[in-house]
NUTOR-697985 format. One line per 5 residues: number of its first residue (from 1); their letters; for each residue z, y, x of C-alpha. Coordinates in steps of 0.1 Angstrom, whole numbers. Last residue first. Layout:
<recs>
NUM	a	Z,Y,X ~ ... .
</recs>
This chain:
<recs>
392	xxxxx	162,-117,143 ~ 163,-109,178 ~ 160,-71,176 ~ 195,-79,155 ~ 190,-54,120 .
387	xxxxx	189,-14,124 ~ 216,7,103 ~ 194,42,115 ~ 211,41,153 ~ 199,68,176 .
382	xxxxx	195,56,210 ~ 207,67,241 ~ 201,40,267 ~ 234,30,289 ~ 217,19,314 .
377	xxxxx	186,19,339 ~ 167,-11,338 ~ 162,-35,359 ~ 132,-49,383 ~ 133,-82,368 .
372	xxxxx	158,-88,343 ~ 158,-57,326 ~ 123,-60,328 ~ 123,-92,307 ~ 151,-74,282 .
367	xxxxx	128,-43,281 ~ 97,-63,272 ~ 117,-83,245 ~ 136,-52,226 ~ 95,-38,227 .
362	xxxxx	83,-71,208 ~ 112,-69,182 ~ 104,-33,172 ~ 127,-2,185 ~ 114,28,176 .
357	xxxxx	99,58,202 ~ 110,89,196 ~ 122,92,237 ~ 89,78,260 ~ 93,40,268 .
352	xxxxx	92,25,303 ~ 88,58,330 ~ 93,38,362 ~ 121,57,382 ~ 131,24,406 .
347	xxxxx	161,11,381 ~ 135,14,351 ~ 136,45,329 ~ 138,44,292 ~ 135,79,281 .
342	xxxxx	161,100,258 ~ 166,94,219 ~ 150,62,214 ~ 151,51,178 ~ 173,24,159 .
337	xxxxx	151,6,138 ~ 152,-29,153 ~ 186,-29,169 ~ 190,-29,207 ~ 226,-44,221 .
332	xxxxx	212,-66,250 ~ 194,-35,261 ~ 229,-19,266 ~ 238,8,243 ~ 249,45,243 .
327	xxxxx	253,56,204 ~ 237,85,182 ~ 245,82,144 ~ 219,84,120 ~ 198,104,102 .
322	xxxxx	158,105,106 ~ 143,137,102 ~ 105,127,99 ~ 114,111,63 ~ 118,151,48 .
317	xxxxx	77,152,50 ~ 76,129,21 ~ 83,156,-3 ~ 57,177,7 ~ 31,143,5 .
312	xxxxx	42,135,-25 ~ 35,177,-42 ~ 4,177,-21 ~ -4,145,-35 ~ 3,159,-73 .
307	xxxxx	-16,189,-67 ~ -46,173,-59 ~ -64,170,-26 ~ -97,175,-11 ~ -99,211,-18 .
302	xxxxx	-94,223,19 ~ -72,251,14 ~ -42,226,2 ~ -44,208,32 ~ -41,246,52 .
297	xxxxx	-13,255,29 ~ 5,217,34 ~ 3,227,72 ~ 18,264,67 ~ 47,247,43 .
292	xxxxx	51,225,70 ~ 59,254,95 ~ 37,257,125 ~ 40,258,166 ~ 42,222,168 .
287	xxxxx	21,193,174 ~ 39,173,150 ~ 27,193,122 ~ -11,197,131 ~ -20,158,135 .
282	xxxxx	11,150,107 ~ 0,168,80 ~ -36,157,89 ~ -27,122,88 ~ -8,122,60 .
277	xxxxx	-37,134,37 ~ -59,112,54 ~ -37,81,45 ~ -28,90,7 ~ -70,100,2 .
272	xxxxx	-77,67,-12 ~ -50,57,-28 ~ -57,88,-53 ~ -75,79,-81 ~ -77,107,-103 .
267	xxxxx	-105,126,-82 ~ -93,150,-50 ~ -116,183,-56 ~ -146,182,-41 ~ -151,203,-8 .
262	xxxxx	-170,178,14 ~ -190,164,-14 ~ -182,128,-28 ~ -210,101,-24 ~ -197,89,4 .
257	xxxxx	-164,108,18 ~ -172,137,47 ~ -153,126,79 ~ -125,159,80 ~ -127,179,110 .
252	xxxxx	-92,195,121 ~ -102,198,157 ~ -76,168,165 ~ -94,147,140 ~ -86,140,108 .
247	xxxxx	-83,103,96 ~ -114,91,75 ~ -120,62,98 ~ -88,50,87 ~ -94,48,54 .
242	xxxxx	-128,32,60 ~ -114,2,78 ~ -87,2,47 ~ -117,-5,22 ~ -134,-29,40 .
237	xxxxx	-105,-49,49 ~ -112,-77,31 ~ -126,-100,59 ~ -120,-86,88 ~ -147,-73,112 .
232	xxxxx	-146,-33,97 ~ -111,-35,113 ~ -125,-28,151 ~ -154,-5,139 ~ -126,17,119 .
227	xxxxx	-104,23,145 ~ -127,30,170 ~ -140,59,141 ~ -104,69,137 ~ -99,67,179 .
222	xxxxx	-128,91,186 ~ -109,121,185 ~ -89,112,211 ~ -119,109,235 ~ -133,137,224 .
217	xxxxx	-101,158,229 ~ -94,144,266 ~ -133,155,277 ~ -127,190,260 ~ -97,198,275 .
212	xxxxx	-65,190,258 ~ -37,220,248 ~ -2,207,250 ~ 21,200,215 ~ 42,178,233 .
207	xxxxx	26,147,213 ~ -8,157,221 ~ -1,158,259 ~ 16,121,253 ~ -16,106,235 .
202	xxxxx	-39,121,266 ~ -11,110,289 ~ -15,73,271 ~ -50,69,276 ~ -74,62,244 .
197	xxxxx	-87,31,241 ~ -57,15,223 ~ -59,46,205 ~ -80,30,177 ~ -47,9,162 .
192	xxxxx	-37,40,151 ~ -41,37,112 ~ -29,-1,116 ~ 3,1,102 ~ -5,29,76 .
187	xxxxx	-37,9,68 ~ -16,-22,59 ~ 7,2,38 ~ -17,15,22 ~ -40,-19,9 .
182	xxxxx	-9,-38,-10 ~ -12,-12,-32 ~ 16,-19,-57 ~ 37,10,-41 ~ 9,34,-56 .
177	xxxxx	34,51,-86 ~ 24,85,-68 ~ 61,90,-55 ~ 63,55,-44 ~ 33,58,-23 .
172	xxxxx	41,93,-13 ~ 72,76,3 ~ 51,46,19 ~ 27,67,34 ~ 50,85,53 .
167	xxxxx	71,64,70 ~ 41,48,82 ~ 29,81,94 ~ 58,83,115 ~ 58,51,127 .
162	xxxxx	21,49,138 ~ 22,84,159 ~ 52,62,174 ~ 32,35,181 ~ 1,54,198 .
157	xxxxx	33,69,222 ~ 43,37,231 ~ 6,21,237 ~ 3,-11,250 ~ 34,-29,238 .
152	xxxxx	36,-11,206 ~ -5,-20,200 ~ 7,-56,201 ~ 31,-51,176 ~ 13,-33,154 .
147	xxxxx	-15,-59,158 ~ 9,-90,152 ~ 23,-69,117 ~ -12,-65,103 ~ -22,-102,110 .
142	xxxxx	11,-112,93 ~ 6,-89,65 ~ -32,-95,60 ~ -18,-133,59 ~ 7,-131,34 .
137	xxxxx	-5,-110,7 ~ -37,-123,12 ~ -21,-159,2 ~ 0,-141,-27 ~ -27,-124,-40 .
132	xxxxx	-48,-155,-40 ~ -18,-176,-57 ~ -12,-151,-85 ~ -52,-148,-90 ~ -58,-189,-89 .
127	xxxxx	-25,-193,-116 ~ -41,-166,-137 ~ -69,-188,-140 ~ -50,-220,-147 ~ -36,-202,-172 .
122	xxxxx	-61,-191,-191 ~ -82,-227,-188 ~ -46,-238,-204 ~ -50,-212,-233 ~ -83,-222,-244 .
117	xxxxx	-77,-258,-240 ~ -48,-250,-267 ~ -69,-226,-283 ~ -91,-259,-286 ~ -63,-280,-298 .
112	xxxxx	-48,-260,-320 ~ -83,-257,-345 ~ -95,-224,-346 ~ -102,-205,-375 ~ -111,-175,-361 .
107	xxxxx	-133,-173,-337 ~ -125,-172,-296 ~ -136,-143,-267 ~ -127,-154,-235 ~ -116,-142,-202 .
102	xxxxx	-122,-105,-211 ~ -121,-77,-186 ~ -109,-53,-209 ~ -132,-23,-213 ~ -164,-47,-204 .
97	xxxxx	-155,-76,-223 ~ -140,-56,-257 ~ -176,-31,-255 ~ -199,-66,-258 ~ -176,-78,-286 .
92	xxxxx	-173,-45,-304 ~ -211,-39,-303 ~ -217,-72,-312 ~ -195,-79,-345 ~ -173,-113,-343 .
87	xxxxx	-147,-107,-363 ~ -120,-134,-373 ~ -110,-130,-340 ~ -88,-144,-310 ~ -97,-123,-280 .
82	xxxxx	-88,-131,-243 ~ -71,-109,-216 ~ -58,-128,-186 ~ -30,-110,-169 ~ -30,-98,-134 .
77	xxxxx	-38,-62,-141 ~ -9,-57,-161 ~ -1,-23,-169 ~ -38,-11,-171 ~ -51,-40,-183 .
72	xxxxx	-22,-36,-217 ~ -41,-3,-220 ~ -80,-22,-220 ~ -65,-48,-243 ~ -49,-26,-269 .
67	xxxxx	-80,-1,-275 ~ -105,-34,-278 ~ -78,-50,-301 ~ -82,-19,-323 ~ -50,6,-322 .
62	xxxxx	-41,24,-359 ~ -53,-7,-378 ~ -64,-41,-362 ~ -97,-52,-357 ~ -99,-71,-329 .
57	xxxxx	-66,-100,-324 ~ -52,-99,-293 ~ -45,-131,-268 ~ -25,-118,-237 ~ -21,-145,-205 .
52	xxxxx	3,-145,-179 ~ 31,-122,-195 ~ 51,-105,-168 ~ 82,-117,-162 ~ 97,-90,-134 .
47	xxxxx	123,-74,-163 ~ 107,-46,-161 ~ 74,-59,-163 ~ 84,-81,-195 ~ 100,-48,-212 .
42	xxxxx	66,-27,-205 ~ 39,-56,-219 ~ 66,-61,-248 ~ 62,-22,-255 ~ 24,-25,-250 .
37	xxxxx	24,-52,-276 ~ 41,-29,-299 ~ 22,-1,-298 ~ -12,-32,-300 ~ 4,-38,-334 .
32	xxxxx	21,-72,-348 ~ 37,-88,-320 ~ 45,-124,-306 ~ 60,-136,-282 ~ 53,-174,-270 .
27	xxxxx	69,-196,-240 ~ 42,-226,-241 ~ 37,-259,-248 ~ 71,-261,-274 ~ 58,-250,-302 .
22	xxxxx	19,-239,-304 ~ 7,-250,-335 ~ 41,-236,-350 ~ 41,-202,-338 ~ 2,-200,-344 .
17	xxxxx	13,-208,-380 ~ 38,-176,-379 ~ 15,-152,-355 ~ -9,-154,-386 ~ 11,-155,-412 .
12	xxxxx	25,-120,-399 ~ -9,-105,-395 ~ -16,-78,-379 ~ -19,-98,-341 ~ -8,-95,-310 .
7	xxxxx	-1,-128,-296 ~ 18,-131,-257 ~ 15,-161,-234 ~ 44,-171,-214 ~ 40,-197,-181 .
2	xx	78,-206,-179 ~ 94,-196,-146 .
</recs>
């Protein structure tokens, strides 16, 4: 994929001879108004070809360079804003860098060859960010998915908890326009990984809506804050370590949020209360005895969050009714995704996985070696949800 660059500039003449300085080094558009720009900006994210570096022009009529550059940021965070200028006034400069992130700020005239440096410095750049995001990318969701697994093999009922909030969080997500976030759906996946210390009756007592005594609810109540200790040790994951130690507890206590008092209003930015908001629909929901209209009431009552996460987090409540058809299967036949409608009992009574649970890859494993050890009583009742091979 060609590197493109995009002009904005007033002046016809000027896009023209920057046209022909540039031929042929680089995949050029060109428009004459930041409203246009920002419609080039929209068509090249729709089409997944963003523009890697966006050189405006300052003083422009209707929408200033400055005005242009910090809206086109907003769309396209990844691309490097620069400024080519006849104008070189201060104030606008100093307010351009802050607003827009500015790479660099270049005087008109400039010869081609140093726009052309310019440009390449540009590129390079936006070449480090694409390949940075990609590398975290990567490894925080590799190191995300081995903890999942690993807390599926040592704590059934923590992994379902996990599931359904998963599930969750990725539909309000979408609905709030925060797929992007690379940062939610990590904490989703790891927004239990405190219960490892927790024992699984206490987890299983909570699941069938059963009243805990005051040692059991402490101790369950201590998993976001476990939680957050054990991720605060990875390197960029400050933000979702303190996520998840702002998941309700089981006595409906919300962790106060720095700087923010306890019954502010949600702010516009809204990543940040996506996995607390879940969490406590699904701490009171799932233990039964209440509607979800009651439960979004009592979220609602706190302040915390605006209308338009109430509104996701309402219509995300519809993923906790998985469809699918329900089938009798051998362990051989498991799919990733189908989900455990009766318990999985070994041949001498042992209690293996609790019915709710998903099948992951790691859990198809463990019951295939105890299938082949002590056995495993079959069929199992499973729901299928169009799963993929466990093996795959």
């Amino acid at each position: 994929m060609a590197d493109r660059v995009l002009f904005v500039d007033d002046e016809p003449l000027v896009l023209e001879s920057l046209r022909r300085a540039l031929r042929g080094r680089y995949d050029i558009a060109t428009a004459t108004s930041g409203a246009t720009g920002l419609e080039l900006i929209g068509e090249s994210l729709t089409q997944g070809d963003p523009f890697a570096v966006i050189v405006s022009d300052m003083m422009m009529p209707v929408m200033s360079g400055v005005e242009f550059l910090a809206r086109a940021a907003d769309l396209t965070p990844d691309s490097i804003a620069m400024i080519l200028s006849g104008q070189a006034d201060l104030e606008q400069t100093i307010k351009v860098v802050n607003s827009a992130n500015l790479f660099r700020f270049l005087t008109k005239p400039l010869a081609p060859d140093a726009l052309c440096r310019a440009l390449d410095h540009a590129l390079r750049q936006h070449q480090l960010i694409h390949a940075e995001r990609q590398l975290l990318e990567r490894t925080v969701g590799g190191a995300a998915n081995i903890l999942t697994d690993v807390l599926s093999m040592a704590s059934p009922a923590a992994s379902r908890r996990t599931a359904q909030l998963r599930s969750m969080v990725a539909c309000v997500a979408d609905q709030l326009g925060l797929a992007a976030d690379w940062r939610l759906p990590v904490a989703a996946m790891l927004s239990h990984i405190g219960c490892v210390a927790v024992p699984g009756h206490v987890l299983e007592k909570l699941e069938a809506g059963q009243d805990l005594d005051a040692q059991e609810r402490a101790i369950f109540d201590s998993h976001p804050a476990q939680g957050q200790r054990l991720l605060a040790q990875i390197p960029r994951f400050e933000q979702i370590a303190e996520w998840v130690g702002r998941l309700p507890t089981s006595t409906g206590q919300y962790a106060p949020e720095p700087g923010r008092p306890a019954d502010a209003s949600a702010t516009d930015d809204e990543a940040p209360f996506v996995l607390e908001a879940v969490g406590g629909f699904l701490l009171s929901y799932c233990a039964g005895g209440t509607t979800a209209a009651d439960v979004l009431q009592e979220l609602a009552s706190t302040g915390r969050y605006s209308d338009d996460l109430l509104d996701a987090v309402r219509g995300a409540a519809a993923t906790l009714a998985p469809r699918g058809v329900k089938r009798e299967v051998t362990v051989r036949q498991l799919l990733v995704g189908m989900i455990f409608e009766r318990d999985v009992r070994t041949c001498s009574g042992q209690i293996l996985i609790r019915k709710g649970e998903h099948v992951t890859a790691p859990l198809a494993t463990r019951l295939t070696n105890f299938d082949n050890t002590v056995g495993v009583v079959q069929p199992l009742l499973v729901l299928d949800v169009q799963g993929v091979p466990a093996g795959s």
